[in-house]
Each structure stands twice: as C-alpha cells, then as structure tokens.
PyMOL commands that place a pseudoatom at each C-alpha (Angstrom):
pseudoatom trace, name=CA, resn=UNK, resi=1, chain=A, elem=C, hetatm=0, pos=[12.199, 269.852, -198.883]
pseudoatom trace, name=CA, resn=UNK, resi=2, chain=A, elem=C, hetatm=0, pos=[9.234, 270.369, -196.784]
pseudoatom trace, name=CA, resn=UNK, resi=3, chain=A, elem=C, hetatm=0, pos=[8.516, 273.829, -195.313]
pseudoatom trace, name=CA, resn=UNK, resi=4, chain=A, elem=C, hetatm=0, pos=[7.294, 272.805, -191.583]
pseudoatom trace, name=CA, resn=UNK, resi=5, chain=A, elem=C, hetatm=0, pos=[7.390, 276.730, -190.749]
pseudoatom trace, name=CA, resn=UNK, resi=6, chain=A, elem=C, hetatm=0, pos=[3.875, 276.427, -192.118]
pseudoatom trace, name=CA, resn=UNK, resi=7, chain=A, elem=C, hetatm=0, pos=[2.327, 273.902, -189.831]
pseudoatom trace, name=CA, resn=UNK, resi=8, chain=A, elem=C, hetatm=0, pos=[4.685, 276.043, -186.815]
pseudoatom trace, name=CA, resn=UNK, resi=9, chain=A, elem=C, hetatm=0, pos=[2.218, 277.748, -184.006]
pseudoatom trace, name=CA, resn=UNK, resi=10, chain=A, elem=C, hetatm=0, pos=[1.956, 278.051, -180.252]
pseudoatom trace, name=CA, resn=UNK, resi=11, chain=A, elem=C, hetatm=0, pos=[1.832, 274.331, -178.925]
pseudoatom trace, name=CA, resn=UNK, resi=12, chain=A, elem=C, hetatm=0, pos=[1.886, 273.050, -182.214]
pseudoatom trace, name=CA, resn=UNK, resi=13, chain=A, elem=C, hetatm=0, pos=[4.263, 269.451, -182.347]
pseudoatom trace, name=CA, resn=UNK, resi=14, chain=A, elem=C, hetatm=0, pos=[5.421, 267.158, -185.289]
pseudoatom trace, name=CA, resn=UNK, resi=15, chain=A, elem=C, hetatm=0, pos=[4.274, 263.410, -184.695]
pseudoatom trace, name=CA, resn=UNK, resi=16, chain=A, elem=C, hetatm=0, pos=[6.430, 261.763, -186.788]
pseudoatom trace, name=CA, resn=UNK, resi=17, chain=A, elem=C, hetatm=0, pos=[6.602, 257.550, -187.401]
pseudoatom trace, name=CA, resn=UNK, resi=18, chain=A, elem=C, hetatm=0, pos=[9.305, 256.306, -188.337]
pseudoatom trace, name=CA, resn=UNK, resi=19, chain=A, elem=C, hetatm=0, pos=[10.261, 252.810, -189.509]
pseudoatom trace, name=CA, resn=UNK, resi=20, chain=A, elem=C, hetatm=0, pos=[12.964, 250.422, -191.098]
pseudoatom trace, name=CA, resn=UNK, resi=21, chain=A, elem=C, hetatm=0, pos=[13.211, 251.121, -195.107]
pseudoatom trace, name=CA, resn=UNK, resi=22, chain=A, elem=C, hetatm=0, pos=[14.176, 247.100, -194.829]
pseudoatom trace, name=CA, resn=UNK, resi=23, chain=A, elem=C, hetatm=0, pos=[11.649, 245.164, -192.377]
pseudoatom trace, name=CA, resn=UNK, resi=24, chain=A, elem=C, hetatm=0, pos=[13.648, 241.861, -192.362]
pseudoatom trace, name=CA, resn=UNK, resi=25, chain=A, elem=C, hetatm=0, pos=[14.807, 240.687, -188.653]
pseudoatom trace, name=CA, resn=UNK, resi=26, chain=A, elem=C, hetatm=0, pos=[13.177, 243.280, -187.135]
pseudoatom trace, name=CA, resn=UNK, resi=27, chain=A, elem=C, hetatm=0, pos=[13.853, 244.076, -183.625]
pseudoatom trace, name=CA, resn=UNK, resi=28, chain=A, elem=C, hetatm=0, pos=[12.068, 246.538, -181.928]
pseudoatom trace, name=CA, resn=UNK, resi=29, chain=A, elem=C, hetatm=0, pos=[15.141, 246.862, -179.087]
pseudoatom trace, name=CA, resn=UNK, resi=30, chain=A, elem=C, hetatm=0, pos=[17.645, 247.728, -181.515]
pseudoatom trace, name=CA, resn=UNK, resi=31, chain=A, elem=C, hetatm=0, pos=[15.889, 249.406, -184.210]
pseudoatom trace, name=CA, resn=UNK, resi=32, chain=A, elem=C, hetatm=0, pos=[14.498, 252.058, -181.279]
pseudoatom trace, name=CA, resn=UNK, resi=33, chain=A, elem=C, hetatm=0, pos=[18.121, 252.018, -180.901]
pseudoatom trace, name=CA, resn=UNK, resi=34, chain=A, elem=C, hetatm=0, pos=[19.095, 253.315, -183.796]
pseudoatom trace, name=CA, resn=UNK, resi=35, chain=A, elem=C, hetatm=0, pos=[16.719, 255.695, -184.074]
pseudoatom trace, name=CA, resn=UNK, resi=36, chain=A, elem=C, hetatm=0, pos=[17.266, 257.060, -180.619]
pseudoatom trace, name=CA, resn=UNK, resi=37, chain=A, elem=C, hetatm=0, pos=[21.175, 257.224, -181.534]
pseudoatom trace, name=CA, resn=UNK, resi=38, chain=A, elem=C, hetatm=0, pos=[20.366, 259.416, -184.913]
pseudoatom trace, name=CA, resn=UNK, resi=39, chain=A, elem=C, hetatm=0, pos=[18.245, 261.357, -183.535]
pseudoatom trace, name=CA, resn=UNK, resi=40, chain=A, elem=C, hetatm=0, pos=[21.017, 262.449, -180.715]
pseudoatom trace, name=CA, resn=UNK, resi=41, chain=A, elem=C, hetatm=0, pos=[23.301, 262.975, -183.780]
pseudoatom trace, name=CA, resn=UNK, resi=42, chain=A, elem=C, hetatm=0, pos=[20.921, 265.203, -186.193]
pseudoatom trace, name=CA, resn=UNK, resi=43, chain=A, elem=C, hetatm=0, pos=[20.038, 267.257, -183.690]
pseudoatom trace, name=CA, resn=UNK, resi=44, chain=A, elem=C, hetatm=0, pos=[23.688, 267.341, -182.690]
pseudoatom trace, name=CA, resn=UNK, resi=45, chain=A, elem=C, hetatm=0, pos=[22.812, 266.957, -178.502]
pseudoatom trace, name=CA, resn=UNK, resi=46, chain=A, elem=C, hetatm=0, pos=[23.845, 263.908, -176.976]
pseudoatom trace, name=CA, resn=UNK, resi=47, chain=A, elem=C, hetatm=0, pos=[21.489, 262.503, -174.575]
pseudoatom trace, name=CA, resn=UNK, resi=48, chain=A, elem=C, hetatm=0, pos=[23.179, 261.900, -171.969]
pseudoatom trace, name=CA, resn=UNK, resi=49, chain=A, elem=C, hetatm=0, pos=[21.231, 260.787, -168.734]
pseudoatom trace, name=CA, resn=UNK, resi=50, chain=A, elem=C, hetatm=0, pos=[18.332, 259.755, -171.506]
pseudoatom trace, name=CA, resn=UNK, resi=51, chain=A, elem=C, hetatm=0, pos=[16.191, 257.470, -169.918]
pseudoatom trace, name=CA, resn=UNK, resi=52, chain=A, elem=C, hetatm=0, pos=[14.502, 254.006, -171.564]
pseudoatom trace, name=CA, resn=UNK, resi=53, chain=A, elem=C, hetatm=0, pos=[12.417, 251.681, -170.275]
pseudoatom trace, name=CA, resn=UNK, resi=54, chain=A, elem=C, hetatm=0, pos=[9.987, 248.702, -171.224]
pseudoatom trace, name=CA, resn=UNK, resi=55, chain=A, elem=C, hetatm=0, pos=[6.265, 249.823, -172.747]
pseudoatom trace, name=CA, resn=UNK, resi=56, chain=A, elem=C, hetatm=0, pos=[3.640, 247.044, -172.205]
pseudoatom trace, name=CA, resn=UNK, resi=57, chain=A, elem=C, hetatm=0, pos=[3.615, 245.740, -175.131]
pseudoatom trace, name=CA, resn=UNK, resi=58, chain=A, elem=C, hetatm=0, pos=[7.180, 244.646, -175.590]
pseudoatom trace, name=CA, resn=UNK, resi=59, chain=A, elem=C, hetatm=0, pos=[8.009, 248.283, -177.328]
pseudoatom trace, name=CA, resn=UNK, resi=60, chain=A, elem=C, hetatm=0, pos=[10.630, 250.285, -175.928]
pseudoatom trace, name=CA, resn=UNK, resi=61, chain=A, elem=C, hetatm=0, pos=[10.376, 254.213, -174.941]
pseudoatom trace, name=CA, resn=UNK, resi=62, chain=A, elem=C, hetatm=0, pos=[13.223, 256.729, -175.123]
pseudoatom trace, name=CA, resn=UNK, resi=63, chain=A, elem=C, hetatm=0, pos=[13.078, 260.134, -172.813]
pseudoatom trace, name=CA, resn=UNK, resi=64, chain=A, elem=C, hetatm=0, pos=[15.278, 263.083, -172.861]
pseudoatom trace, name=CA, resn=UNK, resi=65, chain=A, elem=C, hetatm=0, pos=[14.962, 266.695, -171.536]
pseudoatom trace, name=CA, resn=UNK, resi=66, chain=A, elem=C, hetatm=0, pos=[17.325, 269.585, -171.212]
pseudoatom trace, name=CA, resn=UNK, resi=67, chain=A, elem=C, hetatm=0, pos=[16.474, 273.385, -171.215]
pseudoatom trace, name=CA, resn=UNK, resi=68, chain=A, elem=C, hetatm=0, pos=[16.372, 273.290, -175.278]
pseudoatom trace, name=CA, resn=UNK, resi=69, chain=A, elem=C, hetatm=0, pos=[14.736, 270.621, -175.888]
pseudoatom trace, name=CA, resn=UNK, resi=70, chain=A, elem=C, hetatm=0, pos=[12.653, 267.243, -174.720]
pseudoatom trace, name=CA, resn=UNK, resi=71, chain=A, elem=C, hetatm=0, pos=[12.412, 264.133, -177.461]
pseudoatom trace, name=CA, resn=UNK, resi=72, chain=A, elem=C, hetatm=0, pos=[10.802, 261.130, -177.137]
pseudoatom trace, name=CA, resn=UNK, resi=73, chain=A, elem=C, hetatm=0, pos=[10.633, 257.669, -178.968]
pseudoatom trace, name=CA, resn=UNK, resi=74, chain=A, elem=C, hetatm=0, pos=[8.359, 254.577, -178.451]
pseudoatom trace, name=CA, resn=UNK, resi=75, chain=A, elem=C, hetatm=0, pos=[9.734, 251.735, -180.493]
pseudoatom trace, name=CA, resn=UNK, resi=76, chain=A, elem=C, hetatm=0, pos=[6.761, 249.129, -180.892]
pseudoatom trace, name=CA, resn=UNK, resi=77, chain=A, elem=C, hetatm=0, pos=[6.648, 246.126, -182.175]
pseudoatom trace, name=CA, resn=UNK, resi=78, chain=A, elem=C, hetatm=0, pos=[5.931, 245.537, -185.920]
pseudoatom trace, name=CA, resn=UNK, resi=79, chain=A, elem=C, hetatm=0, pos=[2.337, 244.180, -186.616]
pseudoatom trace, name=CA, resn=UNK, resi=80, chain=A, elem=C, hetatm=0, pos=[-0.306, 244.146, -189.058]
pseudoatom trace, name=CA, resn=UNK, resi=81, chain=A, elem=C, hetatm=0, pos=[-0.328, 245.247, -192.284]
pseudoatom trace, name=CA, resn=UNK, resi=82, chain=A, elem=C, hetatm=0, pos=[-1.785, 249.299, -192.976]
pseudoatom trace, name=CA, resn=UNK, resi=83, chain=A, elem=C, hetatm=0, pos=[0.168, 251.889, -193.718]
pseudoatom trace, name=CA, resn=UNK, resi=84, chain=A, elem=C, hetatm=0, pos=[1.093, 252.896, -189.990]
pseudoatom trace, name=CA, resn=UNK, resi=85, chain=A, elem=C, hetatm=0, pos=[1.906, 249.666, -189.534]
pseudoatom trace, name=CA, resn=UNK, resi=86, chain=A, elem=C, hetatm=0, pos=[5.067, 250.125, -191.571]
pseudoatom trace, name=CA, resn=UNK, resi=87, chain=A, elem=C, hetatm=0, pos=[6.475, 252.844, -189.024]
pseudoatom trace, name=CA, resn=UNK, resi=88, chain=A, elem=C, hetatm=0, pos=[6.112, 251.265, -185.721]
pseudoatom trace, name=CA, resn=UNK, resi=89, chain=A, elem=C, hetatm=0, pos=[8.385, 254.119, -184.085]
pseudoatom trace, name=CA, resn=UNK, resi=90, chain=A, elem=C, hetatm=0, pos=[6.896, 257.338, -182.674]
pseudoatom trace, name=CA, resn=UNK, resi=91, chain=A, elem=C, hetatm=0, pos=[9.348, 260.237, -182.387]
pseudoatom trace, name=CA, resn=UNK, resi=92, chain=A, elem=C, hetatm=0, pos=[8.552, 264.003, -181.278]
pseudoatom trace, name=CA, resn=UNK, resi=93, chain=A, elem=C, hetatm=0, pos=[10.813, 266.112, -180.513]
pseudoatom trace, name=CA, resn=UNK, resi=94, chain=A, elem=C, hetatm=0, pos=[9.294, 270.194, -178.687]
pseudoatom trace, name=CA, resn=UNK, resi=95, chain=A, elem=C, hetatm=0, pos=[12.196, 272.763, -178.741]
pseudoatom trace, name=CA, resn=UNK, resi=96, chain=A, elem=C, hetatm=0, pos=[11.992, 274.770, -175.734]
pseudoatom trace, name=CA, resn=UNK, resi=97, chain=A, elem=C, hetatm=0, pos=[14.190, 277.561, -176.922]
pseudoatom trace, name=CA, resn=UNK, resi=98, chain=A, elem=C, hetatm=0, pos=[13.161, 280.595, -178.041]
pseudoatom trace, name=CA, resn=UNK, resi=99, chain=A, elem=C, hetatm=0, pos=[15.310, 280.805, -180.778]
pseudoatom trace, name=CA, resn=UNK, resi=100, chain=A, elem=C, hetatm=0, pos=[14.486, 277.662, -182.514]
pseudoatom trace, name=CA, resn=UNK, resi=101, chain=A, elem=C, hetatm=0, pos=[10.999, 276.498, -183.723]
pseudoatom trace, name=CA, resn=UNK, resi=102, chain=A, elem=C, hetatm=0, pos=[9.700, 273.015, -183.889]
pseudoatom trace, name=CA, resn=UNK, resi=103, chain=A, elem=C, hetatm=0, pos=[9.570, 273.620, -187.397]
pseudoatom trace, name=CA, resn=UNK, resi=104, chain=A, elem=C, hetatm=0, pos=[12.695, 273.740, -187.603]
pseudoatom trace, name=CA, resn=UNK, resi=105, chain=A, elem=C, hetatm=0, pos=[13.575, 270.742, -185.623]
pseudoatom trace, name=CA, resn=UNK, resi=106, chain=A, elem=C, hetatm=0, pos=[11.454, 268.902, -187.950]
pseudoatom trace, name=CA, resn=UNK, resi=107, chain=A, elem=C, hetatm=0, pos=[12.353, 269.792, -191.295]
pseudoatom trace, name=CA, resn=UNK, resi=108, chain=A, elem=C, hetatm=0, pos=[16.299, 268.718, -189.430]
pseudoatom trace, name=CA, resn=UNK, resi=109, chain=A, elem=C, hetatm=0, pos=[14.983, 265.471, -188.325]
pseudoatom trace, name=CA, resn=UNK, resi=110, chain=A, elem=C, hetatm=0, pos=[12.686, 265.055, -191.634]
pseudoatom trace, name=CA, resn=UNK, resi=111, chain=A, elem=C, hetatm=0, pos=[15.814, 265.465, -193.805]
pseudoatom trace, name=CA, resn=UNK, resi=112, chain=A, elem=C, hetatm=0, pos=[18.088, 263.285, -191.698]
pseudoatom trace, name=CA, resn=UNK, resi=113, chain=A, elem=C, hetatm=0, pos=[16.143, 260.727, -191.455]
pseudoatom trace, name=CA, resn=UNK, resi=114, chain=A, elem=C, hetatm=0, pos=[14.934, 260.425, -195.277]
pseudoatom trace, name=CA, resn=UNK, resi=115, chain=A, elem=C, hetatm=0, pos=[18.752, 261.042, -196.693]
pseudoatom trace, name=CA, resn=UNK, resi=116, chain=A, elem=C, hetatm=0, pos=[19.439, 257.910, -197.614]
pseudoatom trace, name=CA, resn=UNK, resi=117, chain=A, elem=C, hetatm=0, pos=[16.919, 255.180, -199.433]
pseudoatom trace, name=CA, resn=UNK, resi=118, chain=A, elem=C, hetatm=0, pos=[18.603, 252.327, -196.878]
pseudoatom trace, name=CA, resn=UNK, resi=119, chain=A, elem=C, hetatm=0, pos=[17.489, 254.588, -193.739]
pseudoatom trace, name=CA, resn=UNK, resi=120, chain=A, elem=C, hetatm=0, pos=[13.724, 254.751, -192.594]
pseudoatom trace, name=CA, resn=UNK, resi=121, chain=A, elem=C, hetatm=0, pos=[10.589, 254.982, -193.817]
pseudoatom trace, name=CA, resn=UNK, resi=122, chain=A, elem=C, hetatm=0, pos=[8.978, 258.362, -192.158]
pseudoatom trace, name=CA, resn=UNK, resi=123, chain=A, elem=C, hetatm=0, pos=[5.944, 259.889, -192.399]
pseudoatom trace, name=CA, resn=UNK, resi=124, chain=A, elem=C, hetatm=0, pos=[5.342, 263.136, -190.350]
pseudoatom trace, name=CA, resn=UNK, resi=125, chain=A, elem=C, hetatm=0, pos=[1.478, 264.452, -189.111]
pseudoatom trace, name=CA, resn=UNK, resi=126, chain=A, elem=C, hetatm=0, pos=[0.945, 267.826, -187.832]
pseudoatom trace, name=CA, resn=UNK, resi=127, chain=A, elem=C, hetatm=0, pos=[-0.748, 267.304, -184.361]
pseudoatom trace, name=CA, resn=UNK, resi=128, chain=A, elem=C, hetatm=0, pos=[-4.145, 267.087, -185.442]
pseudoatom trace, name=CA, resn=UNK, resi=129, chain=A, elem=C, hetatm=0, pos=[-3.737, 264.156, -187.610]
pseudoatom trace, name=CA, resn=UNK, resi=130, chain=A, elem=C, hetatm=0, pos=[-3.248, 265.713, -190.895]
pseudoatom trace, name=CA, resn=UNK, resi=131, chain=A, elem=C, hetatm=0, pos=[0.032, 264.154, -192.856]
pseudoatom trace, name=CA, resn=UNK, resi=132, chain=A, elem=C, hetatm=0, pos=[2.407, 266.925, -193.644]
pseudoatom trace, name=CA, resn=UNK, resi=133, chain=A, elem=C, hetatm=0, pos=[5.041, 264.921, -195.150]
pseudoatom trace, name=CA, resn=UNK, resi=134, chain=A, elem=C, hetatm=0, pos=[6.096, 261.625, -196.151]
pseudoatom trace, name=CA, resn=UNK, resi=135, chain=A, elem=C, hetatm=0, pos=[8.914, 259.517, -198.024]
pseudoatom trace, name=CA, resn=UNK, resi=136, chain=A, elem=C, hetatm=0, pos=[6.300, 256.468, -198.675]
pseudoatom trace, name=CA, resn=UNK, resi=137, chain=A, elem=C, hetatm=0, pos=[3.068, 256.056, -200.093]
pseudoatom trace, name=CA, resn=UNK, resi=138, chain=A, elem=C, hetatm=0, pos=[0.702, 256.319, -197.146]
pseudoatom trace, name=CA, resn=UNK, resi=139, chain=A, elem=C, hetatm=0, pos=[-2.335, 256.843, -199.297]
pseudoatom trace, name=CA, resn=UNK, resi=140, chain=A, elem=C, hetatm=0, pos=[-4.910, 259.595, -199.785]
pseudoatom trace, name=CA, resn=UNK, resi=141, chain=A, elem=C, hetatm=0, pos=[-7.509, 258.734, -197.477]
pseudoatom trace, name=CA, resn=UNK, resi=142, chain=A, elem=C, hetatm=0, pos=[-7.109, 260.847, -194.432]
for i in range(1, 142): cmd.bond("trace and resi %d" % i, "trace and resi %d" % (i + 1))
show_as sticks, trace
zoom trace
C-alpha cells in the first residue's frame, strides 16, 4: 500500500488518472460512469444532486460538493498512444473535513480502484507533477 500521508500538506491534492484495465469498446459516457458510480461507493457518500455535463471535446465532467468533501471527474476521450493516454479519466477528490486528510482519501480511492486486475488502470501524481503511485508501467522519465 502506498503511504499518501507523506505527500499530505496544506493545499496539497492527489491528481489521479484513471483508465479501463480493458480498452476494447471504449466509451467515454459510460466508462466516466462507472468511475463516477465507484467513486460514490469507496468513499461511501452518494452524490446525490452531482452534476455532469458535456466538456468540449466530447469528454464528460462529474461535480459534487458537500461540507466534507468536493470530487470531480473529466472522462475524455481515448487518444494517442503515451502513457497518459492510457488513463483518459481525471479524478480528485479535496476533503474538507478536519478530521480526514486527502491522504487519506487517496490511499481509499487508490486501493479501491486497483483491487481487482479487471478494474482500472490508475496512476496517481502529487500536485506538482511528480507520480506517487501507480498500478502500470508509466515509465521513469518524469
């Protein structure tokens, strides 16, 4: 497991990307979806009232606040062929409690998300670019 705590400071966020584990008949619609859905369920608040609307580019993005928490998804369209390219979603989630960290929203998400080998490919930055974690090869050269 990955200790986020580390990464953890004031106005610090996880930008994590997450895609499909199995690319065939992808749709950006439903796999933001999905995502959107699981993410409700690890973090164990429905988003209710959730807003989503059409990006530009034929992506989709995903907008939820309460007093705890706000999360956000853009589900984009797959293209090209780098690494990023492989996780077209981009998911961050900022507790606004002050008994939970984003830390610890992360490592929930993080472990969620990678569980199974069938689920996503994820690969999570700290906010100044640097990769913290990942469940794919995403290469050395950052």
């Amino acid at each position: 497991m990955t200790d986020f705590a580390q990464y953890d400071g004031f106005k610090r966020d996880f930008d994590f990307y997450v895609g499909p584990a199995r690319p065939d008949g992808f749709r950006t619609r439903e796999f933001g979806d999905r995502l959107w859905a699981d993410v409700s369920r690890l973090l164990g608040v429905p988003f209710d009232g959730a807003s989503i609307t059409p990006g530009v580019d034929s992506g989709y993005e995903y907008w939820f606040e309460n007093e705890d928490l706000s999360a956000s998804v853009y589900s984009s369209p797959m293209e090209g062929s780098g690494v990023l390219d492989q996780v077209p979603a981009s998911l961050t989630v900022i507790s606004r409690s002050m008994d939970v960290a984003n830390s610890e929203l992360a490592e929930r998400l993080y472990a969620g998300l990678t569980a199974s080998d069938d689920a996503y490919l994820v690969a999570v930055f700290e906010d100044n670019g640097m990769p913290i974690a990942a469940n794919f090869d995403i290469g050395d050269d950052w």
